[in-house]
Every structure is written in C-alpha cells, then in structure tokens.
N, CA, C and O atoms as a GROMACS GRO file, in nm:
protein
  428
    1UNK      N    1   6.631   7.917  14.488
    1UNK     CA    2   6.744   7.836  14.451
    1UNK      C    3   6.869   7.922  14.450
    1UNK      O    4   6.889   8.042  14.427
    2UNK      N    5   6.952   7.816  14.483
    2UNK     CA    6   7.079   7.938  14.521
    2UNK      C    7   7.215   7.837  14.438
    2UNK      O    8   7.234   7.716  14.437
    3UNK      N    9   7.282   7.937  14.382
    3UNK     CA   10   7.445   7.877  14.284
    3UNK      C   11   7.507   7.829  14.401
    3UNK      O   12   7.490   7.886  14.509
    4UNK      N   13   7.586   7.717  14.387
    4UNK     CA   14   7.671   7.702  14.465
    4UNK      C   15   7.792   7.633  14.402
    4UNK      O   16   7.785   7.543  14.319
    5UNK      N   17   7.913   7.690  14.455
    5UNK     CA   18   8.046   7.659  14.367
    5UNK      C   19   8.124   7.550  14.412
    5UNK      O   20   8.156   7.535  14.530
    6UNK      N   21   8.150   7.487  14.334
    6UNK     CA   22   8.249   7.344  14.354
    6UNK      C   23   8.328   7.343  14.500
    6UNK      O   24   8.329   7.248  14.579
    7UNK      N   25   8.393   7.469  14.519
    7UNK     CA   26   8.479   7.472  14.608
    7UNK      C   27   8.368   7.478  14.734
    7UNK      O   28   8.390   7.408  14.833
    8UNK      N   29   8.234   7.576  14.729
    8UNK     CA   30   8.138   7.556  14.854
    8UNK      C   31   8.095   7.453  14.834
    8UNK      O   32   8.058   7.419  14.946
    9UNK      N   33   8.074   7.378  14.772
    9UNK     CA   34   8.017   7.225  14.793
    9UNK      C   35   8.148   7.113  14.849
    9UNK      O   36   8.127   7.038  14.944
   10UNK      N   37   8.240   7.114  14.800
   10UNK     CA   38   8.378   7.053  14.863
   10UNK      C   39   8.372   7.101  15.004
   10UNK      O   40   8.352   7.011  15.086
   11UNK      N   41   8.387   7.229  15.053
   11UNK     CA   42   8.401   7.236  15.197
   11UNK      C   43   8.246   7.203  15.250
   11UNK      O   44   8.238   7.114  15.334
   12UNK      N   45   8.148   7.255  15.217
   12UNK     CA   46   8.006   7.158  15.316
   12UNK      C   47   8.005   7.005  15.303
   12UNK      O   48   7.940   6.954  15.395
   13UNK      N   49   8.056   6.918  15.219
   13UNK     CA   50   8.042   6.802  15.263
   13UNK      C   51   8.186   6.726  15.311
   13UNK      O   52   8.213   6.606  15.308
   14UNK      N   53   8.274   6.849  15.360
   14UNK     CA   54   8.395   6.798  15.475
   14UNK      C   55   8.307   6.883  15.596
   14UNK      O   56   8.306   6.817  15.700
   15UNK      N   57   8.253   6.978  15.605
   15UNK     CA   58   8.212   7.003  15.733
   15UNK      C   59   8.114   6.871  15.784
   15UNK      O   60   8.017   6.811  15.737
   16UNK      N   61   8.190   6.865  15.896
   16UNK     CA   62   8.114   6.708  16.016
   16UNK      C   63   8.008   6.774  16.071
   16UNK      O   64   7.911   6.701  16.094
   17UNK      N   65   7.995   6.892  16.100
   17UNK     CA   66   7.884   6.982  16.167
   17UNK      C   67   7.778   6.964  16.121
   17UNK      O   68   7.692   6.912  16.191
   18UNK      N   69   7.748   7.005  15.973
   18UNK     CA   70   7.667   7.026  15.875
   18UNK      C   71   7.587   6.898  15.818
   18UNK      O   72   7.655   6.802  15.783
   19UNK      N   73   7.483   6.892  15.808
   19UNK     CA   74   7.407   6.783  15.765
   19UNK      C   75   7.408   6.758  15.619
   19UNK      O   76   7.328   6.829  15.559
   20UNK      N   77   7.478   6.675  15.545
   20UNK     CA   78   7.499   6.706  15.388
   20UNK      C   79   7.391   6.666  15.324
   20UNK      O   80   7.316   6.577  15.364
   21UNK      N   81   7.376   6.738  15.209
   21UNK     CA   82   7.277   6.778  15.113
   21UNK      C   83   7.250   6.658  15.024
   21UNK      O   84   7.345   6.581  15.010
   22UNK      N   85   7.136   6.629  14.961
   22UNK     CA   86   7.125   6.539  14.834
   22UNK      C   87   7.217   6.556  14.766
   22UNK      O   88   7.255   6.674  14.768
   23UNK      N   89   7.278   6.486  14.701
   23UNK     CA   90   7.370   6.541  14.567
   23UNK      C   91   7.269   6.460  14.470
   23UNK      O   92   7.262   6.339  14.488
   24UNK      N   93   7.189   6.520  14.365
   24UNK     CA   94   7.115   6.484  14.290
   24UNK      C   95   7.155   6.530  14.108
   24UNK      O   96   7.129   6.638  14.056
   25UNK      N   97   7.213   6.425  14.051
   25UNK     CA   98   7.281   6.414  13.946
   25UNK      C   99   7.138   6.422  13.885
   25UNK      O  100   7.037   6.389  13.947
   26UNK      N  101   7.141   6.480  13.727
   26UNK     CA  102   7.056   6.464  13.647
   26UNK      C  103   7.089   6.437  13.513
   26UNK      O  104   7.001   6.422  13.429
   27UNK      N  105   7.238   6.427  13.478
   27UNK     CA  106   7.273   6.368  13.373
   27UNK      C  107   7.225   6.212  13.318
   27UNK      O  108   7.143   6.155  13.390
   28UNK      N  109   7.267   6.146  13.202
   28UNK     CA  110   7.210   6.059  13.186
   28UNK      C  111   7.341   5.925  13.235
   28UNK      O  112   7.455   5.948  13.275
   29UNK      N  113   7.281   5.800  13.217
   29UNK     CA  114   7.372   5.694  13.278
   29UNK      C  115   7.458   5.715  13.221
   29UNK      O  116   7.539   5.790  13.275
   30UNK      N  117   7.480   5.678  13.123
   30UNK     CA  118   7.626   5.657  13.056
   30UNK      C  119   7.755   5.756  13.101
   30UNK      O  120   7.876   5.733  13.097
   31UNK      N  121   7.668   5.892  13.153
   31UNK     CA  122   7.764   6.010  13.198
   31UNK      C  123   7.823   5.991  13.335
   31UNK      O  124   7.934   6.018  13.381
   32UNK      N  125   7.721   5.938  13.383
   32UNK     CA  126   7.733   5.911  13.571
   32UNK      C  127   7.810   5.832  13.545
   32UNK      O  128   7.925   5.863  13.575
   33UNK      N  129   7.791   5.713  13.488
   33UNK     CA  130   7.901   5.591  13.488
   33UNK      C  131   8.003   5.646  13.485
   33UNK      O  132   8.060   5.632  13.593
   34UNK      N  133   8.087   5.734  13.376
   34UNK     CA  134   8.201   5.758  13.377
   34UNK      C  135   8.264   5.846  13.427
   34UNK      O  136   8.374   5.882  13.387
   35UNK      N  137   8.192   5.902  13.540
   35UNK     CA  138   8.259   5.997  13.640
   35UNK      C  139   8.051   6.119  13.699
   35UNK      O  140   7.943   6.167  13.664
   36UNK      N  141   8.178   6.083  13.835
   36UNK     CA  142   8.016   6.122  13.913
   36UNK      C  143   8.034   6.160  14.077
   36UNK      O  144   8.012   6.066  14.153
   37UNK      N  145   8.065   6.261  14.126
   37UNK     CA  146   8.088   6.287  14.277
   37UNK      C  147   8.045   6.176  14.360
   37UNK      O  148   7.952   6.095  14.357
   38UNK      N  149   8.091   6.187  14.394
   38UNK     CA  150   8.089   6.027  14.559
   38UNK      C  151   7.981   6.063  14.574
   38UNK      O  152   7.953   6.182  14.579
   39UNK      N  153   7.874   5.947  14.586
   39UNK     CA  154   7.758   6.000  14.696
   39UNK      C  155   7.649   6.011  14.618
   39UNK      O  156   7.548   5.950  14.653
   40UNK      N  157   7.645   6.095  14.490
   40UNK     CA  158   7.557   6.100  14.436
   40UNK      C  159   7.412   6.013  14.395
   40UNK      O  160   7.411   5.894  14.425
   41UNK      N  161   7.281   6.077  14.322
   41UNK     CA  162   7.166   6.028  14.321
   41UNK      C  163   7.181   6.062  14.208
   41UNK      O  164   7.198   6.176  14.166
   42UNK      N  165   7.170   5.903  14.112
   42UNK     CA  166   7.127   5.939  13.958
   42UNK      C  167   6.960   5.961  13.978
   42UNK      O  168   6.890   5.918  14.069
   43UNK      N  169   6.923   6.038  13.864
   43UNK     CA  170   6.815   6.116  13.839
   43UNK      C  171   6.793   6.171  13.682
   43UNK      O  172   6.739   6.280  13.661
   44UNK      N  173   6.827   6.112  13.609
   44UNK     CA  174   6.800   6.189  13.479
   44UNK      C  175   6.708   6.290  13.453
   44UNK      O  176   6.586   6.285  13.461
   45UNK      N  177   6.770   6.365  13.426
   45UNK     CA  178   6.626   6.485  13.406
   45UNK      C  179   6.478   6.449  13.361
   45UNK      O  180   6.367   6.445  13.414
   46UNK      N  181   6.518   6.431  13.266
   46UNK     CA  182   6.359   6.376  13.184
   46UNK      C  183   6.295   6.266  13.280
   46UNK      O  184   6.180   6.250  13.239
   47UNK      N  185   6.316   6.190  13.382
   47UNK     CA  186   6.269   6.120  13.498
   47UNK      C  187   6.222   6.199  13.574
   47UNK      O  188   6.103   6.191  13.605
   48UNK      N  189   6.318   6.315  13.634
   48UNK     CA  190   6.273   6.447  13.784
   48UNK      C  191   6.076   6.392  13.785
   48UNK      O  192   6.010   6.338  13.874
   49UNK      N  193   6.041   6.438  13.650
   49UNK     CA  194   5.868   6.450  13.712
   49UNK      C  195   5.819   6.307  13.760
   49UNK      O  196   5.737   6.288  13.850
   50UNK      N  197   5.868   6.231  13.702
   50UNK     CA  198   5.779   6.107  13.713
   50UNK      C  199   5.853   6.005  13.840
   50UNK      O  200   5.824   5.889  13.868
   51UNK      N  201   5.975   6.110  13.916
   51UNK     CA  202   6.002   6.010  14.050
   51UNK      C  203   6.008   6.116  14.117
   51UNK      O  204   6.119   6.111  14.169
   52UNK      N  205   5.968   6.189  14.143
   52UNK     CA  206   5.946   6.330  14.266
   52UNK      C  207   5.900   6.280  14.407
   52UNK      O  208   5.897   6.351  14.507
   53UNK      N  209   5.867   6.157  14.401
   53UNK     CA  210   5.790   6.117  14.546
   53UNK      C  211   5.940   6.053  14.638
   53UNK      O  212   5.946   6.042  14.760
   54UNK      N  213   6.044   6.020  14.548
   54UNK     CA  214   6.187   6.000  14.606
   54UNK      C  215   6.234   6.114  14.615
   54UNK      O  216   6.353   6.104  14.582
   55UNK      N  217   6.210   6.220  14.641
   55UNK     CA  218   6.300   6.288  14.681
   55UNK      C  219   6.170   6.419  14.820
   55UNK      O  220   6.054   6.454  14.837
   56UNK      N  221   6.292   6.433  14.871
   56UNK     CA  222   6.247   6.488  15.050
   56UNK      C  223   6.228   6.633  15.046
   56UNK      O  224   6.336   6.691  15.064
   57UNK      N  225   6.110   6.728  15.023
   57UNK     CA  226   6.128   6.857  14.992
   57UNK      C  227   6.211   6.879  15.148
   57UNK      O  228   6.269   6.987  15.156
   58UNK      N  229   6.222   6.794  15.263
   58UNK     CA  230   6.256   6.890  15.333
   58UNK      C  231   6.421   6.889  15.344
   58UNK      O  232   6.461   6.964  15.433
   59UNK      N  233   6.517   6.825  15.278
   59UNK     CA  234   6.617   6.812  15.254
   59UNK      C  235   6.687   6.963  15.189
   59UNK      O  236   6.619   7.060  15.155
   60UNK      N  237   6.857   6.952  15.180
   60UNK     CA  238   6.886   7.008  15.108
   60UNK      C  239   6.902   6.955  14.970
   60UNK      O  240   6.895   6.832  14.978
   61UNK      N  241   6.918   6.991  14.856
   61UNK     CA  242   6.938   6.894  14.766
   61UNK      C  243   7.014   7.026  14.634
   61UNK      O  244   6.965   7.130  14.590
   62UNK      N  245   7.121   6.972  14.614
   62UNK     CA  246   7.257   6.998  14.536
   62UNK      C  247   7.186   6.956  14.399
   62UNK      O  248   7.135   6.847  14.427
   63UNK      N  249   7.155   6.985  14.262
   63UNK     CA  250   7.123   6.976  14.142
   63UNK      C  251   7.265   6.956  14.071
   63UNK      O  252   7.338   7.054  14.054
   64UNK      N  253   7.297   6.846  14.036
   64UNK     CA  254   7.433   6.828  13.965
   64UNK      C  255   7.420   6.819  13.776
   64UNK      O  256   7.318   6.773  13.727
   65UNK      N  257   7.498   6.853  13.717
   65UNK     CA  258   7.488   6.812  13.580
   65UNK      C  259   7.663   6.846  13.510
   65UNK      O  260   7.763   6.892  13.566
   66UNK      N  261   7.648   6.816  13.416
   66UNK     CA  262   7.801   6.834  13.323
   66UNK      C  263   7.853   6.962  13.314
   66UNK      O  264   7.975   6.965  13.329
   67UNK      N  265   7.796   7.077  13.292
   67UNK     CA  266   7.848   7.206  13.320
   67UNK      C  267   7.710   7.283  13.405
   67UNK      O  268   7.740   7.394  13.448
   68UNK      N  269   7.589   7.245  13.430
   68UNK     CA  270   7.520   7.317  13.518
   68UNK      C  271   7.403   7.370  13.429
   68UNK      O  272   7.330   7.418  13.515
   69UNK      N  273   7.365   7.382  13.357
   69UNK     CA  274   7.273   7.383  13.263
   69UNK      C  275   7.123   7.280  13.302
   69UNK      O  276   7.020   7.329  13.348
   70UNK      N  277   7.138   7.157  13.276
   70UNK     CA  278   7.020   7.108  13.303
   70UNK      C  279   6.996   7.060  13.425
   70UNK      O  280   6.888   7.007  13.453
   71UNK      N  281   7.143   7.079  13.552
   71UNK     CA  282   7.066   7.072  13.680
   71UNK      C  283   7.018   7.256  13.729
   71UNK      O  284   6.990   7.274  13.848
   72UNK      N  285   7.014   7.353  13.653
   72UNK     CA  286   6.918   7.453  13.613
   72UNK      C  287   6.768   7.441  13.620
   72UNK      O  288   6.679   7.491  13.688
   73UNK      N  289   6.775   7.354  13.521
   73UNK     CA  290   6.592   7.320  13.493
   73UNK      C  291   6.575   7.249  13.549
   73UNK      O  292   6.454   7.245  13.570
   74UNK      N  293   6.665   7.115  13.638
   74UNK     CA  294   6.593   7.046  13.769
   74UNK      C  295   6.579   7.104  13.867
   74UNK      O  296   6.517   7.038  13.949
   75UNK      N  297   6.616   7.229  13.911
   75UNK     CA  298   6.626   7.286  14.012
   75UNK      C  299   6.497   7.360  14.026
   75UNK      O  300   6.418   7.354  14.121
   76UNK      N  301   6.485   7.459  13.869
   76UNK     CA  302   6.363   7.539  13.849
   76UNK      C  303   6.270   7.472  13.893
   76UNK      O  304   6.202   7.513  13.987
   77UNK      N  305   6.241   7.312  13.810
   77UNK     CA  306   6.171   7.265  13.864
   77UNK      C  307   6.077   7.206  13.990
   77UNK      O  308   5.957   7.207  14.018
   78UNK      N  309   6.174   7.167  14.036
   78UNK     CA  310   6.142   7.152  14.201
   78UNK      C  311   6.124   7.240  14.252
   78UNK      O  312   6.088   7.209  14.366
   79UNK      N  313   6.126   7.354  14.240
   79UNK     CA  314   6.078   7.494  14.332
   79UNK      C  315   5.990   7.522  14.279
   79UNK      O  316   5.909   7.586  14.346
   80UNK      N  317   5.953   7.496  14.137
   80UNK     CA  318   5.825   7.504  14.113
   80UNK      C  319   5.714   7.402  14.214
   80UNK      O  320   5.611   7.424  14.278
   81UNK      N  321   5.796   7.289  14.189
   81UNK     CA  322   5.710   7.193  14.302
   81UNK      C  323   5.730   7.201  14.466
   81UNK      O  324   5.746   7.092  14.521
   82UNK      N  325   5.732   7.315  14.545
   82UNK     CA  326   5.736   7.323  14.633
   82UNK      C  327   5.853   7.369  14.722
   82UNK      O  328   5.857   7.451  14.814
   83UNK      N  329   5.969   7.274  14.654
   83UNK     CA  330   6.078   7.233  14.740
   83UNK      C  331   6.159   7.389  14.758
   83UNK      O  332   6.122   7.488  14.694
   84UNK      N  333   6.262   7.390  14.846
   84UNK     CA  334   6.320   7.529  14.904
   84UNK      C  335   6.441   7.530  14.900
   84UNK      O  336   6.510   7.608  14.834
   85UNK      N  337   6.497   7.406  15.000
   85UNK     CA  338   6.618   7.396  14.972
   85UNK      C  339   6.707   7.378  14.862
   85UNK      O  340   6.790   7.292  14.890
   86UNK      N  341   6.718   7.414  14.776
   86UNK     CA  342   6.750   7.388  14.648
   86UNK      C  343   6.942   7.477  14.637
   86UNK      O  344   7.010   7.553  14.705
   87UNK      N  345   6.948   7.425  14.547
   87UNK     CA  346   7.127   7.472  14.502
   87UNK      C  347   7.131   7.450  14.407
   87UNK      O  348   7.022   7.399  14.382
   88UNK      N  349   7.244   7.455  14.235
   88UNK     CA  350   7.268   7.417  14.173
   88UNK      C  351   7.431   7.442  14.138
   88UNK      O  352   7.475   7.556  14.152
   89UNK      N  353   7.479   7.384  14.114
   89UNK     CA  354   7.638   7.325  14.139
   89UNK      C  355   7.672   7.396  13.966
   89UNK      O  356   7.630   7.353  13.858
   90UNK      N  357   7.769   7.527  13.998
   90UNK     CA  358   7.789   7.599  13.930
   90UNK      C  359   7.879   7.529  13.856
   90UNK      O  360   7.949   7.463  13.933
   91UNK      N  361   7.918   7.509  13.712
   91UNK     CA  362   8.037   7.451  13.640
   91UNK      C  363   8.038   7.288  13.657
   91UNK      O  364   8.128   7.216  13.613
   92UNK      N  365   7.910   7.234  13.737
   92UNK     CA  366   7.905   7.107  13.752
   92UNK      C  367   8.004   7.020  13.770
   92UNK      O  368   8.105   7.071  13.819
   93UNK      N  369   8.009   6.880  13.742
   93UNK     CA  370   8.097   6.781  13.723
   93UNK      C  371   8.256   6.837  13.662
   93UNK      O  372   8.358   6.821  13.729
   94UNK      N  373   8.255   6.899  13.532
   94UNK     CA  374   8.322   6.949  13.489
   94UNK      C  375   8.432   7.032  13.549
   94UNK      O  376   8.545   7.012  13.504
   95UNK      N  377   8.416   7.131  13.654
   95UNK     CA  378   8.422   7.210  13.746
   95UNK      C  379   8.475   7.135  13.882
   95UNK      O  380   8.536   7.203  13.965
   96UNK      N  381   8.454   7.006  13.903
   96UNK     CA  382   8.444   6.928  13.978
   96UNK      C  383   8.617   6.869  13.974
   96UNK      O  384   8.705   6.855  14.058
   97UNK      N  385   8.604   6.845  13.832
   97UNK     CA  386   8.720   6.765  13.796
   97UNK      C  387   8.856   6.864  13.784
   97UNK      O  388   8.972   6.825  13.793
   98UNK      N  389   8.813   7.005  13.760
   98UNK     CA  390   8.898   7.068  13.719
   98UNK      C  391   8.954   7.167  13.877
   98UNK      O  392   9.049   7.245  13.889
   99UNK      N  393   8.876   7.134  13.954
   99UNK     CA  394   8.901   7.236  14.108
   99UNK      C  395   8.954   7.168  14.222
   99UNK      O  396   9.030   7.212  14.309
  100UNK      N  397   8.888   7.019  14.207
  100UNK     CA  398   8.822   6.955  14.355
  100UNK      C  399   8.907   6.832  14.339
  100UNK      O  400   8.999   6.816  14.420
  101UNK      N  401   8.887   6.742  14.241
  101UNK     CA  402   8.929   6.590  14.185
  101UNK      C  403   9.005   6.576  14.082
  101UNK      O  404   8.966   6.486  14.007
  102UNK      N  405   9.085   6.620  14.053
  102UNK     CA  406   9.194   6.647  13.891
  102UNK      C  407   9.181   6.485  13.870
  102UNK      O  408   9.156   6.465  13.751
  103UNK      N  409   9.189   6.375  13.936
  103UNK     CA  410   9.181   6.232  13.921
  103UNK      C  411   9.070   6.198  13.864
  103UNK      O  412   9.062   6.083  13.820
  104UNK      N  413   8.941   6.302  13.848
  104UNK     CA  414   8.814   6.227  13.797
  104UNK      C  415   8.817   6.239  13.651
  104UNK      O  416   8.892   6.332  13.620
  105UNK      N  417   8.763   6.179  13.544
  105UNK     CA  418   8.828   6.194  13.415
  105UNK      C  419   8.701   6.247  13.367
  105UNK      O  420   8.603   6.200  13.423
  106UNK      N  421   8.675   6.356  13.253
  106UNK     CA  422   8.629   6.466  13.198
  106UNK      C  423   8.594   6.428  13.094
  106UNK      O  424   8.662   6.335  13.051
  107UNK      N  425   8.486   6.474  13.010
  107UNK     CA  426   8.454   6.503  12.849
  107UNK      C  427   8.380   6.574  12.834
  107UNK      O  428   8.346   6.605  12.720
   0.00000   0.00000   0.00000
C-alpha cells in the first residue's frame, strides 16, 4: 500500500491516459452526504469485510476517509486480503477541501 497525496490524486484522475482508480470512501453516511470527492464508493468501514466480493482486487483502489486514519485500516485490510493495488489518500477529504476544492464544505 502506498500514501498518496491530494494533489497526486487530483492530477491522476485529470490524466485521460491513466485508467482511474476506485475512489473507495469508508467513512460513514452522514459524512459522505455532506461532502465526498466526485466519483466516489461509499463503503463504511465496519462493512469492508462483509462486501469484499464488490470490490475488484485487480483494480486500483484509492482508500478515502476524513483525515486518513480509517481508510488506513481499510487499506491494511485488503492487502491482507490479497489485493495490491492499494493507496490511501493522505489528509483525506479534509485535505481535499483544503488543497483541491476550497468549495467543498469541511468539519
């Protein structure tokens, strides 16, 4: 699993070249609802084990969360279960709002 920073995740999903990654949120609804990168896959953490058959080990897949913490342990996770491609989105959402989207609203 590899960190990846707001600003490398902003430029890979403007690169047209590049095949873009899962963006796999693991926060809970109420959080996604109120701000959540375009695109994204809600996933609550405490779900990851019990819907693993939705998601593509052979994909890339981006681990999103509020500051990066518990898309940490979704990430651990899934490489425990196999998967490779893995990332986790350093400073998360948070990071998101403060680098990338100043328009997305924060708490």
């Amino acid at each position: 699993m590899q960190q990846l920073s707001v600003r490398e995740l902003a430029s890979w999903l403007q690169d047209d070249d590049r095949a873009k990654p899962l963006l796999l949120d693991v926060r809970e609804p109420s959080e996604f609802e109120y701000c959540a990168i375009g695109g994204s896959m809600l996933m609550p953490l405490g779900y990851v084990a019990t819907r693993l058959s939705e998601l593509d080990a052979e994909k890339e897949i981006v681990c999103i969360c509020h500051h990066g913490g518990r898309s940490m342990q979704a990430a651990r996770y899934l490489s425990q279960q196999g998967f490779k491609k893995l990332f986790n989105l350093s400073g998360g959402v948070h990071a998101w709002a403060q680098q990338i989207d100043q328009s997305m609203p924060t708490y």
